[in-house]
C-alpha positions in Angstrom: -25.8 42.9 -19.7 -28.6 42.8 -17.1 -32.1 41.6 -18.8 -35.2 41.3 -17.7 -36.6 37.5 -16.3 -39.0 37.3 -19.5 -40.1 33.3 -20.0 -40.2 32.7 -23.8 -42.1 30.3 -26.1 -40.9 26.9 -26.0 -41.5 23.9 -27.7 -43.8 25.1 -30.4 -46.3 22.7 -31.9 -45.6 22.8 -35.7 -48.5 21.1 -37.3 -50.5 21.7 -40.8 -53.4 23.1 -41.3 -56.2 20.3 -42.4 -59.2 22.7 -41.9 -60.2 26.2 -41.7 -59.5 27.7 -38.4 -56.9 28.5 -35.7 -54.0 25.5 -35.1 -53.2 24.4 -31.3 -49.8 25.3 -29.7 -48.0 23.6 -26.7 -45.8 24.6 -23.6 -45.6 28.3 -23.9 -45.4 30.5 -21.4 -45.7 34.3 -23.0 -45.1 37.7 -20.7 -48.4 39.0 -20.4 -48.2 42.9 -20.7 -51.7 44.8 -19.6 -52.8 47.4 -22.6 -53.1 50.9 -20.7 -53.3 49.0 -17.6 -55.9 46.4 -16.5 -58.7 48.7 -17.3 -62.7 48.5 -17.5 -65.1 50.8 -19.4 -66.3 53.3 -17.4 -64.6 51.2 -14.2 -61.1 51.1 -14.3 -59.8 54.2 -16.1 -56.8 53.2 -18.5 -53.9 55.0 -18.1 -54.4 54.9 -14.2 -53.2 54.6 -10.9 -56.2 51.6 -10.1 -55.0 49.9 -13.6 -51.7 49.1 -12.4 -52.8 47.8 -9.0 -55.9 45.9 -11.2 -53.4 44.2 -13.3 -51.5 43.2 -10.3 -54.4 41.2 -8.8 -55.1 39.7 -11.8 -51.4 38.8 -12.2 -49.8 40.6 -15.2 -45.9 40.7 -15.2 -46.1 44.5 -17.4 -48.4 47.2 -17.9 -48.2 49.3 -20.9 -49.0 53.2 -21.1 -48.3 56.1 -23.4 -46.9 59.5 -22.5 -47.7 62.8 -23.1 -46.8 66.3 -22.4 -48.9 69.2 -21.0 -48.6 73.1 -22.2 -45.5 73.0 -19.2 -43.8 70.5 -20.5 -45.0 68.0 -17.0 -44.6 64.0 -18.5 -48.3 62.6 -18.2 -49.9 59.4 -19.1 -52.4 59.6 -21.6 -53.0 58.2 -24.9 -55.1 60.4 -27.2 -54.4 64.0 -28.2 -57.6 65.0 -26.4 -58.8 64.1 -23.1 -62.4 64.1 -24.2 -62.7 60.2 -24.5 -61.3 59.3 -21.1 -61.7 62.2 -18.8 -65.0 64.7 -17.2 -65.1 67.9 -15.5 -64.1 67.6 -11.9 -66.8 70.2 -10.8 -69.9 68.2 -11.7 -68.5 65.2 -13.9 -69.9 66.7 -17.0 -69.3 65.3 -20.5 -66.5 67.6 -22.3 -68.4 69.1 -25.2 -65.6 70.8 -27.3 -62.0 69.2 -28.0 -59.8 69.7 -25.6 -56.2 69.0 -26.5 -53.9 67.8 -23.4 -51.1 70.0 -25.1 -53.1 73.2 -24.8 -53.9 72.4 -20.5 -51.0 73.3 -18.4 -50.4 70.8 -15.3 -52.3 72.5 -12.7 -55.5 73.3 -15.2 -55.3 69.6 -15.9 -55.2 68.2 -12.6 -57.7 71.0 -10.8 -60.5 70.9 -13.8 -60.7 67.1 -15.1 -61.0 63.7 -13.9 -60.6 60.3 -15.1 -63.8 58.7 -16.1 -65.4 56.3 -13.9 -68.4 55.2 -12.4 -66.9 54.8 -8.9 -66.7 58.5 -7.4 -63.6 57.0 -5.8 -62.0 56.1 -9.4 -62.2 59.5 -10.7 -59.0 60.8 -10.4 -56.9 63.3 -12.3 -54.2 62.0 -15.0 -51.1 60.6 -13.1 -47.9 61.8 -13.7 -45.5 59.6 -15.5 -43.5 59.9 -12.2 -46.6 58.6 -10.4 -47.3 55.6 -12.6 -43.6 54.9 -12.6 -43.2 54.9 -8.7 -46.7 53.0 -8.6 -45.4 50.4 -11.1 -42.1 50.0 -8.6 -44.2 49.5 -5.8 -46.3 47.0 -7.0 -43.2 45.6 -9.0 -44.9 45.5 -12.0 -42.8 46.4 -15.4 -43.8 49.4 -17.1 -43.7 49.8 -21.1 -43.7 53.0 -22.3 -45.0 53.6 -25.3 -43.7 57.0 -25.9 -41.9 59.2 -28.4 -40.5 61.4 -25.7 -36.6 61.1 -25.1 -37.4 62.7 -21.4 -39.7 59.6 -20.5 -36.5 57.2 -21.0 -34.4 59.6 -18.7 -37.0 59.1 -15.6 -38.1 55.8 -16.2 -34.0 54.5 -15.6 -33.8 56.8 -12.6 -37.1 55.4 -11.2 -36.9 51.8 -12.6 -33.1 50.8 -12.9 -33.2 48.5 -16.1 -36.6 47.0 -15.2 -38.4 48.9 -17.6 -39.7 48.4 -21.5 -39.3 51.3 -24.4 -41.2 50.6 -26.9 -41.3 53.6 -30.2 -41.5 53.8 -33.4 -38.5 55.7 -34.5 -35.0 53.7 -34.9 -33.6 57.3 -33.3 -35.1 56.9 -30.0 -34.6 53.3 -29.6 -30.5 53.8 -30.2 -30.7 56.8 -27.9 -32.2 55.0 -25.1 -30.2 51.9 -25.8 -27.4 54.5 -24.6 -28.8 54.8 -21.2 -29.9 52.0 -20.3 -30.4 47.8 -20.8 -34.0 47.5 -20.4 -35.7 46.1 -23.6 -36.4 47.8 -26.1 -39.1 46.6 -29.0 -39.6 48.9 -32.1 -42.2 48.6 -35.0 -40.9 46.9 -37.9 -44.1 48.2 -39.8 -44.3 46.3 -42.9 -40.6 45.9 -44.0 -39.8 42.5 -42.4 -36.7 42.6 -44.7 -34.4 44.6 -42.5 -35.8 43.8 -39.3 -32.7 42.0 -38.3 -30.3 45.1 -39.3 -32.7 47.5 -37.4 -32.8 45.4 -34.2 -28.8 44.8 -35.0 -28.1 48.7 -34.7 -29.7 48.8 -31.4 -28.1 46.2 -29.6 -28.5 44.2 -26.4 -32.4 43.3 -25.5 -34.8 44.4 -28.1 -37.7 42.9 -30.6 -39.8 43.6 -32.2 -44.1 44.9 -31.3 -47.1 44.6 -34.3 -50.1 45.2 -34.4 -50.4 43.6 -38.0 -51.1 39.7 -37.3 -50.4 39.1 -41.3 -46.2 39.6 -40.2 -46.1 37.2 -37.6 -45.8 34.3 -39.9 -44.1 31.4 -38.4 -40.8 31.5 -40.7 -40.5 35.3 -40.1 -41.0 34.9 -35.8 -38.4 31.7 -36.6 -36.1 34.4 -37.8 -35.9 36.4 -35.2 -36.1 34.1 -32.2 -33.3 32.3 -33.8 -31.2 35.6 -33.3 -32.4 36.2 -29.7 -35.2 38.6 -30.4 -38.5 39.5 -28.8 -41.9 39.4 -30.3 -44.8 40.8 -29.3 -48.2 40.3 -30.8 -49.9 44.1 -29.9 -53.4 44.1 -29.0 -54.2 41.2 -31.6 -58.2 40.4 -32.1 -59.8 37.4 -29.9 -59.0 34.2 -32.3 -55.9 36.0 -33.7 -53.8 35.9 -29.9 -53.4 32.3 -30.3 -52.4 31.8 -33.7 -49.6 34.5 -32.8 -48.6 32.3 -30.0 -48.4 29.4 -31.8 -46.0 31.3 -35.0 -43.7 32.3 -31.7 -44.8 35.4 -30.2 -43.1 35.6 -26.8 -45.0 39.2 -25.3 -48.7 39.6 -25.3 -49.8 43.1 -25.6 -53.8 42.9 -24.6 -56.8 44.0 -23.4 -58.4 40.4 -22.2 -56.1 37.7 -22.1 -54.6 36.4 -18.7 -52.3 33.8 -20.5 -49.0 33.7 -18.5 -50.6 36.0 -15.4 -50.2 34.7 -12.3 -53.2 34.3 -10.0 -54.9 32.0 -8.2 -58.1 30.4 -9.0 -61.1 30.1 -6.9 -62.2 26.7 -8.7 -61.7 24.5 -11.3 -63.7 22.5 -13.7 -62.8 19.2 -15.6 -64.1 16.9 -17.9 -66.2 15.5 -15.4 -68.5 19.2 -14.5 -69.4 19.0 -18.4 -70.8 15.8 -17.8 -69.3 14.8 -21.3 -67.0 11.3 -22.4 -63.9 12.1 -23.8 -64.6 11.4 -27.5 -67.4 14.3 -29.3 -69.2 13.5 -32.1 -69.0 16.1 -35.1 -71.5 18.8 -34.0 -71.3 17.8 -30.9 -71.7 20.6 -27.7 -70.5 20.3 -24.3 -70.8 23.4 -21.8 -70.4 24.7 -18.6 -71.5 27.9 -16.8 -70.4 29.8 -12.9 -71.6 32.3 -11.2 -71.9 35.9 -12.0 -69.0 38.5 -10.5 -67.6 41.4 -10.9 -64.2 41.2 -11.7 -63.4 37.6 -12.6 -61.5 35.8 -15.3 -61.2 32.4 -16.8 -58.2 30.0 -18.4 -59.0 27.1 -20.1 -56.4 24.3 -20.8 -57.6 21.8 -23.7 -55.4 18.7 -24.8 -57.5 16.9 -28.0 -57.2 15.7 -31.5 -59.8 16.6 -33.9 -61.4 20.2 -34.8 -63.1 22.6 -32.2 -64.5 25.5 -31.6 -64.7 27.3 -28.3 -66.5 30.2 -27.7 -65.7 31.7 -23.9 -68.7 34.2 -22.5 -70.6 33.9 -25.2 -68.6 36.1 -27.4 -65.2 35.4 -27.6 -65.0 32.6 -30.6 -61.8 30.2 -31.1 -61.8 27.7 -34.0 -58.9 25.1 -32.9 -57.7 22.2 -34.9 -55.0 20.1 -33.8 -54.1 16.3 -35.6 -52.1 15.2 -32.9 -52.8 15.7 -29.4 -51.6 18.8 -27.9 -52.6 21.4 -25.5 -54.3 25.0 -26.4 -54.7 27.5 -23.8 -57.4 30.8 -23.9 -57.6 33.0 -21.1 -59.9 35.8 -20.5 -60.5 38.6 -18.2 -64.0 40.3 -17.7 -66.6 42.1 -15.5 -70.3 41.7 -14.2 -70.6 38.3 -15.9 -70.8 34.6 -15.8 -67.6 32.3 -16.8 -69.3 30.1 -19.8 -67.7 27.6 -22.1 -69.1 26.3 -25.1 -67.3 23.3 -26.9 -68.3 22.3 -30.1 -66.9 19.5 -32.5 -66.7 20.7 -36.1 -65.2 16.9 -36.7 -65.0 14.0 -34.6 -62.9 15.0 -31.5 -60.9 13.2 -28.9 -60.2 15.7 -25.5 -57.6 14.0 -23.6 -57.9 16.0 -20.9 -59.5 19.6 -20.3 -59.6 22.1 -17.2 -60.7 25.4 -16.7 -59.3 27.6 -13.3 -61.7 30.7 -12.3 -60.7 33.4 -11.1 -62.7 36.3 -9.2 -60.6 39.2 -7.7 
């Protein structure tokens, strides 16, 4: 069976917990996956055409996207119900006042009477087709998840996509029936009943795991569990603090809106111990930081190898409480726009950092 080239956790710290916060993990490499695309609020539209060739700058492996139908039955990508949230009028780029369900618009009213919000007059497009997205996801060889209920979307995406493609759904059902036309991998909800997860994924066959958005079931023994079997795990749009502690219980797939962990991009500069102007040893309540210049797509990775107890907090509002007793490496990426990379490092205990870098990014 032909799987995808996915690069899977390895060599997982295991440590115990000696204060309250977040524990370090070492040597992973997870498969980042772009929520909706690499979007921005009222920039990048999710769900676009410009998300997918955004998250190939900034280096994501997979974008994810959700399907829909029209009144005629055309495959579009969309997430809500409505289109009120994401898209305007085309005519004058007014606000849509009254719900407007994407099931009620046929193809043509869709694409002649609404665009995709943004403030770029350039970004405001109408909703792809999944066609679109699918054949823009080949060219940039990006893999596409769809997150869809919609036996139809499996169809097109392994006549566009060959195997290099993701189905991820909710119903046991769908995930069999696509199983039966194709190898791609396929990741289902296990929702709260970890019990028969293995069974489920069993049924299936092939490549498949498992996608939560509920951090409380990717406990380390349960993640153990499945790995041990072969399985995928992906940690689904998990909170700030919440990405790394899924890393660390063995979450191979990130699903997320900010992370760059495992993209592949290159920086513009780096910063070490040295730019923080700091020895290697903090004292408890002790803060070391480190600021760059404003721009307006950019990103950050910081790499941290210590002993002691930390707390990071990256552009001022992204907070990571680390504790480590041995010395291993954590890693916390972030993508952002129209700001200034900061990192703020403060020693809740006495700390050792053995070593520390941070690459920037600006696309």
């Amino acid at each position: 069976m032909r799987h995808l080239l996915f690069t899977i956790l390895t060599n997982i710290a295991i440590c115990t917990t000696t204060t309250s916060g977040l524990l370090a993990q070492s040597n992973y490499s997870p498969l980042p996956v772009a929520h909706r695309g690499c979007w921005f609020t009222n920039q990048i539209p999710e769900n676009s055409i410009a998300a997918i060739r955004t998250a190939k700058r900034y280096g994501y492996k997979a974008i994810e996207c959700d399907v829909k139908y029209t009144k005629d039955s055309i495959l579009v990508i969309m997430h809500d119900g409505t289109i009120n949230r994401t898209m305007r009028k085309a005519s004058d780029y007014s606000s849509l006042t009254t719900p407007i369900n994407i099931s009620d618009l046929t193809w043509a009213e869709l694409r002649q009477d609404y665009v995709l919000t943004a403030e770029e007059p350039k970004l405001r497009t109408p909703v792809p087709t999944l066609e679109e997205l699918l054949l823009a996801c080949k060219k940039e060889n990006i893999i596409p998840m769809l997150h869809s209920q919609i036996y139809e979307s499996y169809s097109l995406a392994q006549k566009i996509m060959g195997n290099q493609w993701i189905c991820f759904t909710e119903h046991d059902s769908l995930a069999v029936a696509a199983r039966k036309i194709s190898d791609c991998l396929i990741l289902v909800d296990p929702q709260q009943d970890t019990i028969h997860t293995l069974e489920r994924l069993q049924a299936i066959g092939g490549h498949c795991g498992i996608s939560t958005m509920k951090k409380e079931l990717l406990t380390e023994s349960f993640c153990k569990k499945l790995r041990d079997h072969g399985y995928e795990i992906q940690s689904s749009i998990f909170k700030t603090p919440d990405e790394v502690q899924a890393l660390h219980n063995g979450a191979s797939i990130l699903l997320t809106d900010f992370s760059l962990l495992g993209c592949d991009i290159k920086p513009v500069d780096s910063w070490n111990l040295s730019h923080f102007k700091s020895s290697k040893r903090l004292k408890s309540h002790e803060t070391i930081s480190m600021e760059g210049d404003s721009t307006r797509y950019g990103g950050l990775i910081l790499k941290i190898r210590f002993i002691g107890a930390l707390e990071v907090t990256v552009n001022g509002n992204r907070h990571y409480p680390l504790i480590h007793p041995t010395s291993e490496t954590v890693a916390i990426g972030v993508r952002y726009t129209d700001d200034k990379p900061t990192i703020k490092i403060t020693a809740k205990d006495d700390t050792e950092i053995t070593s520390l870098e941070a690459q920037i990014f600006e696309l």
